[in-house]
N, C-alpha and C positions, 0 to 999 in steps of 0.2 A: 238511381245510380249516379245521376251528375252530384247530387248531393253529395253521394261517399266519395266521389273522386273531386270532391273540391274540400269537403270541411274534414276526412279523413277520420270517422267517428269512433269511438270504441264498441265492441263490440255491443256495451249495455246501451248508449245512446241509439246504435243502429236498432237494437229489438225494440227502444222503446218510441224510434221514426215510427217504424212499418208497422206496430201496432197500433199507435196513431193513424196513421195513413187508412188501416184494414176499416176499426172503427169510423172516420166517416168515411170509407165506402159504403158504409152497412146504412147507415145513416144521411144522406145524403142532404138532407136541411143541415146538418151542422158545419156543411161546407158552404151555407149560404144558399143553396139554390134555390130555394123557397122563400127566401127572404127574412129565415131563424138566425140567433145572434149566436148560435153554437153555442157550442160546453166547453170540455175537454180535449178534448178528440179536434175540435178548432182553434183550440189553441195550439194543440200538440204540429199542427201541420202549418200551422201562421209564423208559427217559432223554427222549424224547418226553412220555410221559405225564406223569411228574413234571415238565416244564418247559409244560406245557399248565397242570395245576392251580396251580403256580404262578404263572403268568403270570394266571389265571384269577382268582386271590386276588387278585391286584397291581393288572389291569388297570382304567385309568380310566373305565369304557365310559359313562357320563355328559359326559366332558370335548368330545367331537365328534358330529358327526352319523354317521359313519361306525359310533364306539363305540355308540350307541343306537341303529340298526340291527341292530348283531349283539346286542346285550341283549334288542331285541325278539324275535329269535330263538329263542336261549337261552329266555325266559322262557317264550316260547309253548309249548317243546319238554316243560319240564318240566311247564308247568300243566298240557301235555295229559296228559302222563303219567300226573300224580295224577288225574286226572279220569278216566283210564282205569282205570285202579287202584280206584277208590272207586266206579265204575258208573254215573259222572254222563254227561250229554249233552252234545256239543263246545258252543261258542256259536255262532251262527249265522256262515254266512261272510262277513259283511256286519262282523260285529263283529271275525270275525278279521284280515282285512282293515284294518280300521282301527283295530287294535291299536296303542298306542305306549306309550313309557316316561314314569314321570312321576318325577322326583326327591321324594321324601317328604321329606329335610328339604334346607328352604333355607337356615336363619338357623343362625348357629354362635354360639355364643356361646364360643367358645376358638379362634383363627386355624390351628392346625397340626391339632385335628383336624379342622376343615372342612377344609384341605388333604390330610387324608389317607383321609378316609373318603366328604367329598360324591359325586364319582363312584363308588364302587364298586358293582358290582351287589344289595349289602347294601344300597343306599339308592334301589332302584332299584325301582319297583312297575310289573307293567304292567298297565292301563289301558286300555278299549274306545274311549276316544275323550280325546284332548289336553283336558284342560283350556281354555276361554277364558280369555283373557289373564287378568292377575288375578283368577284364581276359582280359589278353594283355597288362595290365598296370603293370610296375616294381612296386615293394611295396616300402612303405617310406622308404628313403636314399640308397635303389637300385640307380647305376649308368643308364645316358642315353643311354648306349650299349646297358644294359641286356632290354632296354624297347624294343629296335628296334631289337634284337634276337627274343623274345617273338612276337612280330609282324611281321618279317620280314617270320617268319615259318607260319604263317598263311596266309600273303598273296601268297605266293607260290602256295599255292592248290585253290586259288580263281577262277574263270571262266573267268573272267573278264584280259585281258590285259594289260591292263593302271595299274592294282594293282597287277596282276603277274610281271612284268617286274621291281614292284617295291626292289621284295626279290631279285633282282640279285644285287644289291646295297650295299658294307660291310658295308656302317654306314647310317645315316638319319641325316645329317646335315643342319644346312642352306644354306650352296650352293646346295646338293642335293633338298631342298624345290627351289630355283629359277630356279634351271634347270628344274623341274616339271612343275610351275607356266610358264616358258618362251614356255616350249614344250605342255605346254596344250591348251594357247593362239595361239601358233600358227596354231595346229592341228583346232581349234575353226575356224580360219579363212580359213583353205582348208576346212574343211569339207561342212560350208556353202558359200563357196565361195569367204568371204568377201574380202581376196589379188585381186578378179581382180576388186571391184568396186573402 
């Protein structure tokens, strides 16, 4: 399902995922587990995978309400991860529940890369509860520091890992947005696996 809600398939490409998919379940050496170099059926799920992570790198999940639904997802999947990983306690379900995404940088000071990087889930933090309207946000002709000051003290106290670890950070730059973007895609493919298909 992450698949169709990132690369958006037609109906013919989805019958011809999940018959792929069906195939090596039936077969389970042509997913590797045996140590077989697969057929068809691995490649049909190799070429899935790699158009998932790509789409996954590309996808604008900031630009719609739709995209920040499935980012809250995502995020939650992995924070719980680490937080299972490291021994920590979920957050309570009141917070998880009221989980959402909050965009870390707003203000671009160069138009193509705000075009290319503001929605990505590299710029994507999540958050136990929406920010109030202008809270968090530098006011007009405020510098990009004092935005990432004001936010960088709130994610600190967050529950969440992947948005705590973001306040140890002195600025919110666009190389800090692709080392996110890079570290979150990768985390995406340990977590469900995808580096051994």
């Amino acid at each position: 399902t992450l698949w169709m809600a990132l690369t958006r398939p037609s109906p013919m490409q989805r019958h011809s995922r999940v018959f792929a998919l069906l195939d090596a379940m039936d077969d389970l050496d042509s997913v590797g587990l045996s140590g077989a170099t697969g057929g068809d059926s691995t490649d049909g799920v190799r070429e899935t995978v790699e158009s998932m992570r790509e789409c996954m790198d590309e996808y604008e999940f900031g630009a719609a309400a739709g995209g920040k639904r499935l980012a809250v997802a995502i995020l939650k999947r992995m924070n719980f991860h680490l937080m299972s990983e490291g021994g920590k306690n979920l957050p309570s379900s009141s917070k998880v529940a009221a989980a959402s995404v909050d965009m870390v940088r707003r203000q671009w000071s160069d138009e193509g890369e705000r075009e290319e990087w503001a929605n990505r889930i590299g710029n994507l933090a999540l958050v136990s509860s929406p920010l109030p309207r202008n809270r968090g946000r530098a006011k007009k002709g405020a510098s990009i520091s004092s935005s990432w000051e004001i936010k960088s003290k709130r994610y600190m106290k967050e529950p969440w890992p992947l948005t705590s670890q973001l306040a140890e950070l002195e600025e919110w730059d666009v190389d800090a947005v692709k080392d996110q973007q890079k570290d979150l895609v990768s985390l995406m493919d340990f977590v469900w696996s995808l580096e051994n298909i």
